[in-house]
C-alpha positions, 0 to 999 in steps of 0.5 A: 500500500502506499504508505509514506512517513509524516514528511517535515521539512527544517527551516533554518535561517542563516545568519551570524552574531556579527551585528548584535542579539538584536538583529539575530532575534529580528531573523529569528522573528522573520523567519517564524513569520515566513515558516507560518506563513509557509504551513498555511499556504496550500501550494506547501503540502508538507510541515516546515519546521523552524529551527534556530538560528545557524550561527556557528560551525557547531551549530550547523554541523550539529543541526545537519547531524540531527536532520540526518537522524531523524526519520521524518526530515525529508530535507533542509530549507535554508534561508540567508537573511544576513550576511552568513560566512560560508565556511561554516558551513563546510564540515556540517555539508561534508556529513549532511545526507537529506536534500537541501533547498537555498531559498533565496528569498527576503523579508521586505519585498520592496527597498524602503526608499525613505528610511533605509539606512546602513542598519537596515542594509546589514540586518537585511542582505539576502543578496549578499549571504545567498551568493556566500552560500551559493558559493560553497555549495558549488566549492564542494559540488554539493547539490542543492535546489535554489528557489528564488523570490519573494515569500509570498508570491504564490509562484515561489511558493509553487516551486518551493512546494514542488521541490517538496515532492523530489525531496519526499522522492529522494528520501522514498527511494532508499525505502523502495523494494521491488520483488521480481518474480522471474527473470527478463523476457529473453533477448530483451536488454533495455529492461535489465540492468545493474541491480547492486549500482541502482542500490548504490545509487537510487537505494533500490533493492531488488529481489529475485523470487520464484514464481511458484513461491508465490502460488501459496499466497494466490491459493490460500485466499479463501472462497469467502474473500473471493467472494467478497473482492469479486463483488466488489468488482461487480459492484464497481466496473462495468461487466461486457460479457462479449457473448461468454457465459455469466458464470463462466466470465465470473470465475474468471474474474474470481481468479483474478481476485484471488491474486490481488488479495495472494499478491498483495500479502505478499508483498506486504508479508516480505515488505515490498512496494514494488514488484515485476513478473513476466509472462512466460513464467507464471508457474501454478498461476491460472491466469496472467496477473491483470485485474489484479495488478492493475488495482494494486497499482491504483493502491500505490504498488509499482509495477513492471512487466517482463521483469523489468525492475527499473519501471515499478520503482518509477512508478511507486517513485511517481506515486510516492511524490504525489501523494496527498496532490489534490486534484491529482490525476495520476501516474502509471505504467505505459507502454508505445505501442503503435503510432498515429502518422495522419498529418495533424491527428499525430501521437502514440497509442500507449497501452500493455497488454493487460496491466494499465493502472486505472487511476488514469481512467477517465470515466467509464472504466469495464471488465473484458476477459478475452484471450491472450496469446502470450502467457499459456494461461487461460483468458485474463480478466482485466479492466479497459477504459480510456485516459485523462487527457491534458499534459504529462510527462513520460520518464525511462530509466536506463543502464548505459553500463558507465551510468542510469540515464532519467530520460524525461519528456513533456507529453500532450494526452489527447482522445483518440479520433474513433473509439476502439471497440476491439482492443480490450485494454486500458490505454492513453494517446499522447503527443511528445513534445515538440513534436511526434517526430523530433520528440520520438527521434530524440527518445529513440537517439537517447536509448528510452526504453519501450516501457515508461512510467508517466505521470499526469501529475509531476513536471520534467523539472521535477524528475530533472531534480530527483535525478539531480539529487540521486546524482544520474544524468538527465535527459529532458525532450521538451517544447524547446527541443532542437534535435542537433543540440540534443545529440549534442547533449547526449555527447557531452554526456558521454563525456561529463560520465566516462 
């Protein structure tokens, strides 16, 4: 399920005693007023804690200490209000493990033209502590978020609030667990990868389990919870018989009740958020999981098909990172399958076989059990509908051996032109930014995997963040994307990683 800790994050005001206890209890007071101003603003949707004054080498390296040895800090926000020597700040940063935010704002939106004096000037130069700040912090290589502005510009505070949502991200990421169910489809490279690297790196583990450990599971769940979870369904989706038997398609959906239920004890009983499996060995399963992966999906468990690990870490990344969203549209497992080329009606049909999320559904969504050639299994129920429209982001993780490239692009979700009366799968259309054509040469030119993980809810600057962070490279396809500079980037890349 998707559980979260109660995320805070530490505000702590730059400063230093050079100009006397009355200005230190003056940016102590200011920042109380931009900390309750921050925690009753909606665009904030995590606590910000105030802390006090960092005024010494001690007192920085002893409140980093204390942000790293609490659970609950997903990160610092740091506020220069005066004048703040910079190399205080190196043994504290030198230990410091939780995202860090330079929020180079000020008290005083406007210069108080016919009273500003020199006391004035030196209790209130954020323009000089933020650039001795912003010098260490690039001395060190130490990376770090700026968010520039006034305090209390609703757009600061968007961005202050996005930059939440990646830290959240960075501290959930050493907590994802990806139980892979057999192995890659064979032959198949982009999906596989360096398992011991993404833990080093992103702090992912990833286990392997045979398929047949978790038939017990599947089996052991009794008639009654099958029952109960099949009504559910009923009650729920749309049922499209396709001319079967009523009995017969009901059992069909019970198989995949029981998988739910056996699948999801699983992976809470070993402590896992995310897991793979692959088609061509499902053991003593009935059927391919389907149904049953696309709800705990919705329930916040990441998923990937084929065995591919590196897709459900994404998408329980995405999940975790939105959270609590109000209005939240949602974020999902995709795959491309085939393109639109009729000039001005161009896009990507983005589906998989039978495992799409349904929080992306828009409106009616309905249960089909019709046949699947792959899997050797009898005919899987799973749920069909149709995607939100609007704009979303697509994301691909890969190994390039030497490196994890985040491939990251700005997508447009439209309705397709006809409806699709026999294909019975969830899917979403979409365009890629600039274009289909620049968007998908670039896309194939960076290696992006056939698999993403998308999200109607996130922004690709978010995702550039989180890699920044996790220090992998990033690669953003975008409205602004020129196809030569982007094989030129890819090659400096080469470069910046050997």
């Amino acid at each position: 399920m998707l559980n979260i800790k109660q995320y805070k994050f530490w505000f702590c005001p730059c400063t230093q005693d050079l100009y006397g206890d009355e200005v230190l209890a003056h940016v102590a007071a200011h920042a109380g007023e931009v900390v309750a101003h921050l925690n009753a603003s909606k665009e904030i949707p995590f606590e910000v804690v105030l802390k006090p004054n960092l005024l010494t080498n001690d007192v920085i390296s002893a409140t980093f200490a204390a942000a790293n040895a609490d659970p609950e800090c997903a990160g610092i926000i740091t506020w220069a209000h005066t004048f703040s020597p910079s190399k205080s700040y190196i043994h504290g940063l030198q230990q410091l493990t939780k995202p860090l935010c330079q929020f180079a704002t000020q008290y005083n939106e406007e210069i108080p033209y016919d009273t500003i004096d020199m006391d004035f000037m030196n209790e209130n130069q954020a323009a000089h502590g933020e650039r001795e700040l912003g010098h260490i912090f690039a001395r060190m290589r130490w990376t770090h978020k700026v968010v520039f502005g006034y305090w209390k510009d609703e757009s600061v505070l968007q961005e202050l609030g996005a930059w939440q949502r990646v830290a959240v991200g960075v501290n959930e990421s050493r907590n994802i667990r990806i139980a892979r169910f057999a192995d890659t489809m064979r032959n198949v490279a982009v999906t596989d990868g360096d398992k011991v690297e993404a833990e080093v790196k992103l702090g992912w583990t990833v286990d392997a389990w045979p398929v047949n450990d978790l038939v017990p599971y599947v089996n052991g769940v009794s008639d009654a919870e099958v029952k109960a979870l099949t009504d559910e369904y009923y009650d729920t989706y749309e049922i499209i018989l396709d001319g079967r038997d009523p009995q017969e398609f009901r059992r069909h959906v019970e198989v995949q009740a029981a998988q739910e239920i056996g699948i999801g004890r699983f992976l809470d009983e070993h402590d896992y958020n995310a897991f793979s499996d692959h088609f061509g060995d499902l053991g003593g399963l009935g059927q391919l999981p389907s149904l049953a992966i696309q709800r705990l999906m919705q329930k916040g468990y990441g998923f990937g098909p084929e065995g591919d690990w590196k897709t459900p870490a994404m998408v329980r990344l995405m999940k975790v990172m939105t959270a609590g969203m109000e209005g939240s549209k949602g974020s999902a497992l995709m795959e491309d399958y085939t393109y639109n080329l009729v000039p001005g009606k161009e896009g990507i049909l983005e589906s998989h076989m039978s495992e799409v999320d349904p929080s992306v559904a828009d409106g009616r969504i309905a249960i089909r059990a019709t046949p699947l050639s792959m899997g050797d299994r009898e005919d899987p129920a799973r749920l069909i509908f149709t995607g939100k429209t609007g704009p979303a982001i697509a994301t691909s993780l890969i190994d390039l051996g030497n490196r994890f490239r985040l491939i990251v692009q700005d997508v447009d979700c439209k309705k397709v032109e006809k409806p699709m009366p026999m294909l019975p799968t969830g899917t979403v259309f979409w365009t890629p930014r600039p274009d289909l054509k620049i968007g998908t040469t670039a896309w194939i030119y960076a290696g992006g995997a056939h698999h993403t993980a998308m999200s109607y809810d996130l922004t690709s600057g978010q995702m550039a963040d989180w890699a920044e962070a996790m220090g992998i490279e990033c690669v953003v396809i975008d409205a602004d994307t020129k196809l030569r500079d982007f094989q030129r980037d890819l090659k400096l890349g080469e470069v910046f990683y050997r």
